[in-house]
N, C-alpha and C positions, 0 to 999 in steps of 0.2 A: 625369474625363478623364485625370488623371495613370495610372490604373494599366492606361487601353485604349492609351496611348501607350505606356509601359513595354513591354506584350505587342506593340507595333509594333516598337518596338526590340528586345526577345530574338528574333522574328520575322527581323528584318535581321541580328542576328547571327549566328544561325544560317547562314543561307542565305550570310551570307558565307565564315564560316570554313568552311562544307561545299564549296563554289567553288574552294577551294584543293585540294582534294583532285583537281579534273579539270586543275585549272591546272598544278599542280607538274608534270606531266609536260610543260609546253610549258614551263615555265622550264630544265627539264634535260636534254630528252632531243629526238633529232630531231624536224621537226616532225609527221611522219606519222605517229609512234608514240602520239600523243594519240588518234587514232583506229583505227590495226593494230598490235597484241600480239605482230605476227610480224616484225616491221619490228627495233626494237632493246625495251631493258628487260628483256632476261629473258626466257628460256623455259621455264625450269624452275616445276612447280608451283605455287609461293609467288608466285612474281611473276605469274603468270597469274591466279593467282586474289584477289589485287591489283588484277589491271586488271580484271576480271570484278566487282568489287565495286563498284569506281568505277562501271562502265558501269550496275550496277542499282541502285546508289544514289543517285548524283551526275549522271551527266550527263543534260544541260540542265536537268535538273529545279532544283536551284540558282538556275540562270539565270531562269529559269522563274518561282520562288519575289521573287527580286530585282526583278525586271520587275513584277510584281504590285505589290510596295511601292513601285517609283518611280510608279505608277499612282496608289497611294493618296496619294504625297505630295503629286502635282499637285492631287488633292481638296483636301488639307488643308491647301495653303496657299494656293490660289487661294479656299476657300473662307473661311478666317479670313481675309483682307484685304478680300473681298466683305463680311463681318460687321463690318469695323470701316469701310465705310465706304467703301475703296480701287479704285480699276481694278487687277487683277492681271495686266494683259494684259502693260505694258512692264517690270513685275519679271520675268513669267514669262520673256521673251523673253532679258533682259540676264542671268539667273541660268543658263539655258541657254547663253546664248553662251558666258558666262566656262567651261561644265562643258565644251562642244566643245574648248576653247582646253586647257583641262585632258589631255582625253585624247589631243588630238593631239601635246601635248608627250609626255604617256607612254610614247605609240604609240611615237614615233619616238626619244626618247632614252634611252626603258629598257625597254620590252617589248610587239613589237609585236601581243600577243592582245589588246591593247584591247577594254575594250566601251563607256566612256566617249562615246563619238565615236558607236558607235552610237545610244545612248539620248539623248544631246542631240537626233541629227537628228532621231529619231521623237516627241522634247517637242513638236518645231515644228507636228505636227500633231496631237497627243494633245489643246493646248489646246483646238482649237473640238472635239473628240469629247467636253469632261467636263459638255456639258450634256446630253447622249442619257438618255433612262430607262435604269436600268441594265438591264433587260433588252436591250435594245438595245447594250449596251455586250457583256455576256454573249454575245449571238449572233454581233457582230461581232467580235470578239475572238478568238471559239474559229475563225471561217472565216477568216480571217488567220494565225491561226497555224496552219491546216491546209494551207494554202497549199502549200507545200512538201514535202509527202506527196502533193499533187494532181501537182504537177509533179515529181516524180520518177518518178513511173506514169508521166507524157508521155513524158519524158526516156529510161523504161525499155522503150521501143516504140519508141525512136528507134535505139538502142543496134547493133540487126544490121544498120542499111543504115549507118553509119559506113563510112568510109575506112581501111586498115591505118593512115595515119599518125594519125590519133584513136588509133585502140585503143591503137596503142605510147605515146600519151602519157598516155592515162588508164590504164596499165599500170605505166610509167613514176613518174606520182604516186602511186599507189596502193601500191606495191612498186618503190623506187628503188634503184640499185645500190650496192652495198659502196662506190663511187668516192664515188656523191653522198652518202651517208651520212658518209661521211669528213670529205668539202669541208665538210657542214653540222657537222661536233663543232670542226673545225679553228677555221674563222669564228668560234665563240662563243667556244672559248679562245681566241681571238685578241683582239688590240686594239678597245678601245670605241670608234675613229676606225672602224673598218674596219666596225665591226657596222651602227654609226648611216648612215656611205657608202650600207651594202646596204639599205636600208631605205629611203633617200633616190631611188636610183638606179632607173631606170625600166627595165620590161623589152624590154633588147636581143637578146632571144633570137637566138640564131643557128640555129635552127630557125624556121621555119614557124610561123604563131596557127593553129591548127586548130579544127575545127568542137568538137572533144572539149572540149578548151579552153574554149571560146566556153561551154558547155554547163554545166562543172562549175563554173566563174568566176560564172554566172550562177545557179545553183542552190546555192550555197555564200551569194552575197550576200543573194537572195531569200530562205533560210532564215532568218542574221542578223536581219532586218530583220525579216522575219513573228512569229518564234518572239518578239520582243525588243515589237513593238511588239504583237502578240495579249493577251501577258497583262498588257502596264499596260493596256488596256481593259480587262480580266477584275479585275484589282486594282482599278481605278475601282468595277468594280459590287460586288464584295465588298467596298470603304469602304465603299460606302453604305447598304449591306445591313450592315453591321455584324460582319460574318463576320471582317476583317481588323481589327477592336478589341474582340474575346475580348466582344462583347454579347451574344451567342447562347448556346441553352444548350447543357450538357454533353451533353444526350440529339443534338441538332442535331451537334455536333464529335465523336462518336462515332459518328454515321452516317457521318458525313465521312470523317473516317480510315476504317472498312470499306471504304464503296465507294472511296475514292483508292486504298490499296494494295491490296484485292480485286481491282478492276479492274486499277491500273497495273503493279502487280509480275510479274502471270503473263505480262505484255506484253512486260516487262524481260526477262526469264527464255527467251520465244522470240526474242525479238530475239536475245542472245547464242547460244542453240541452232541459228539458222538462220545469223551468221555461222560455225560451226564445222562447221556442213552444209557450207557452203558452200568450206568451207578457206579462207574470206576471201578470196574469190574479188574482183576490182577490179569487175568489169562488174554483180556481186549489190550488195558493198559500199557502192559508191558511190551509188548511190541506191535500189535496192528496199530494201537492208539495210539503212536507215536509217527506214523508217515508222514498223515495231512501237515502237522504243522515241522515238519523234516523237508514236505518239499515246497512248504510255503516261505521255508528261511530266504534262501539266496533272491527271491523277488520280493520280502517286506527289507531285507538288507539294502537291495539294490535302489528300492523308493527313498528310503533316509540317505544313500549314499548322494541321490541326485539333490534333493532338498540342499546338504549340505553345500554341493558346489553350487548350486542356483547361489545361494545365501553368503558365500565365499564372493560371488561374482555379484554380489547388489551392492554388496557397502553398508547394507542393513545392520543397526543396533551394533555398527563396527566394535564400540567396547567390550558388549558381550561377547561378541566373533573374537575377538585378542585373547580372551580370558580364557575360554573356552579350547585355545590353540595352544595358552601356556598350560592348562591341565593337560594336553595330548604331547607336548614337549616334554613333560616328565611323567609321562605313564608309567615306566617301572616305579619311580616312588610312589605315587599316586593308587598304585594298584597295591603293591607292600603297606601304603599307608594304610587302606581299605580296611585290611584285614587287621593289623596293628590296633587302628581304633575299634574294629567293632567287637574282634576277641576280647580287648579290655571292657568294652560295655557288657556282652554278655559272659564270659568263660569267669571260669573260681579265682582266677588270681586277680579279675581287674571285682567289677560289681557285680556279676554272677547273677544276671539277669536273663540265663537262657532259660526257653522254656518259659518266662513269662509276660514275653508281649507280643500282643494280638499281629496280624498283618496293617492292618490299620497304621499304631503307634508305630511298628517298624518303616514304613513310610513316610514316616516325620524325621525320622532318625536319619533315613535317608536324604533329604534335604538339607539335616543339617551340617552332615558330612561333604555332600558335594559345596554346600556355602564353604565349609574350610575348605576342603580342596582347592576350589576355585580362589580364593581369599592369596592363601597362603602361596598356590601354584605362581599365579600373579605380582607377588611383592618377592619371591626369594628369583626369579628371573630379572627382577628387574636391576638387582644384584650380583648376578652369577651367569655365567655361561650355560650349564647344566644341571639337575634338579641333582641332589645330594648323590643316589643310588644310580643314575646315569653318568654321573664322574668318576664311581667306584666302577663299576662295569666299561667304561672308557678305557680308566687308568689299567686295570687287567687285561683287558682287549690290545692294549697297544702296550702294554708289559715296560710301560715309564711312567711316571710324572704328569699328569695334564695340567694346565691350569685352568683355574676354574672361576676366577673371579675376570669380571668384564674388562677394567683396565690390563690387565694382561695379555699379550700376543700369544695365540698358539704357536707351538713347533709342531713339526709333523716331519 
């Protein structure tokens, strides 16, 4: 068991430290640049093909990956306290709330891309889905997280009977003006009183809710929600199936990876070719231009998930495999740390460096956060039971006392 959990944790830490590659640009640069290259970051070569990298590498698929393993851990611990014995229904519930209570703080007083908040609300109902056959978990899973590829087709037939005042707002968000570009670099260099306000403060638009609105608000959320809770179903059925504890064989995780990045990568590749068709067009972008690489997620996911257990099951660059396991051992810190460090680099209270580096340099910065992470994940395990924010959330889940340091015996 120790060495399929090991491969669960290099597993998680992957997928976290690869997470930061789509994040860091919502830590430092406007917000709509996370998803349009034309917006701010650089237009020159190097940073385009930065963000081009990201898009075929990283995004959702990460997410994608993460969601899979909180899937499996609801397996693996609702099902070891079934084995010893226990109801896991009121741990499950109380370990989730404290993890809501968690990300709403994050949300709101240091960065608010949260995914915390999402993944508690969809625990509430993952619990009664982890007795389905995992087939059943499998089919339901992948039409959930297709979700949102359904309703962008809706959405994209809805698009020429809109109102002028829609178009100019879904125009408007999609390619905002030099002004609000401004207001949003100004706000982050600014005062951490004024940032947490904007976050708090409800919208008093002085414009018009429009249908467009109504539209993208809803289809932004529905995605969240779909993309987040499809693949802990899909992680459910791959614990049980053994796929996500390196028990399959190599010949098995080698088909895997073919058809994941066979399939997912040429997917990636047109998604990016048909936004460039398109000159990132707001009415393609916004929703047609987001399927291809929506349904190329769960097969570029599923190619890195095999890699990892192939690489779990060699014994290859073993140190790195350790290191890498203790980043996924303390992903809650590690992910809280993320944001921690890079708000201080860019936001008005640490160095106030939003808004002024390229994609490029923001990729250096990434390397040398995962170097800490990795560094740091590493020697405070080599010490402690649990990474600092996995002891807090223990100690609340189990509503006692843990300890935390090596020489001491758990109670339970």
């Amino acid at each position: 068991m120790k060495q399929r959990i090991v491969a669960i944790d290099a597993l998680r830490g992957f997928a976290l430290l690869g997470i930061l590659l789509m994040n860091i640009s919502s830590y430092a640069l406007p917000s709509i640049a996370y998803f349009n290259p034309t917006v701010y970051g650089g237009d020159e070569l190097w940073n385009r093909l930065v963000f081009s990298l990201s898009h075929i590498l990283a995004d959702q698929k990460m997410m994608a990956l993460f969601s899979m393993l909180f899937g499996a851990s609801v397996m693996l611990v609702t099902g070891k306290m079934e084995k010893q014995g226990q109801s896991p229904l009121k741990f499950h519930y109380v370990r989730n709330f404290w993890l809501l209570i968690i990300g709403l703080i994050h949300s709101v007083f240091i960065w608010d891309g949260d995914i915390l908040v999402v993944y508690a609300l969809c625990s509430f109902a993952l619990y009664w889905l982890r007795r389905l056959p995992p087939q059943w978990q499998l089919g339901l899973g992948l039409f959930v997280f297709f979700v949102p590829s359904f309703l962008s087709v809706g959405i994209s037939s809805v698009l020429p009977h809109l109102e002028t005042a829609d178009w100019r707002y879904l125009e408007s968000y999609w390619q905002p003006t030099a002004t609000a570009v401004t207001a949003e670099i100004e706000r982050y260099r600014g005062s951490y009183a004024g940032q947490v306000a904007h976050r708090l403060e409800k919208d008093s638009a002085a414009t018009p809710y429009t249908t467009g609105q109504g539209l993208l608000e809803m289809s932004l959320l529905v995605e969240f929600f779909s993309r987040a809770l499809g693949m802990m179903l899909v992680g459910m059925a791959f614990y049980t199936w053994g796929i996500l504890t390196a028990q399959r064989s190599n010949t098995f995780y080698r088909h895997m990876a073919l058809w994941g990045f066979g399939v997912g990568l040429p997917l990636t590749f047109i998604s990016l070719y048909q936004y460039n068709a398109h000159n990132w067009d707001a009415f393609y972008s916004l929703f047609t231009g987001r399927i291809p690489n929506h349904i190329a997620t769960p097969f570029v996911a599923s190619g890195y998930l095999a890699l990892v257990m192939l690489w779990s099951r060699s014994g290859f660059l073993a140190d790195l495999h350790g290191r890498l396991a203790a980043v996924g051992r303390m992903a809650l810190t590690n992910y809280i740390g993320q944001s921690l460090i890079a708000t201080f680099i860019f936001y008005g209270f640490g160095l106030g460096l939003f808004g002024a580096v390229s994609r490029v340099q923001l990729w250096l910065i990434v390397l040398l956060i995962w170097g800490g992470q990795t560094f740091f994940s590493t020697w405070w395990l080599r010490h402690f039971r649990y990474g600092p924010l996995e002891w807090v959330w223990r100690c609340l889940s189990y509503w006692r006392w843990q300890p935390i340091h090596k020489n001491v015996v758990s109670v339970y």
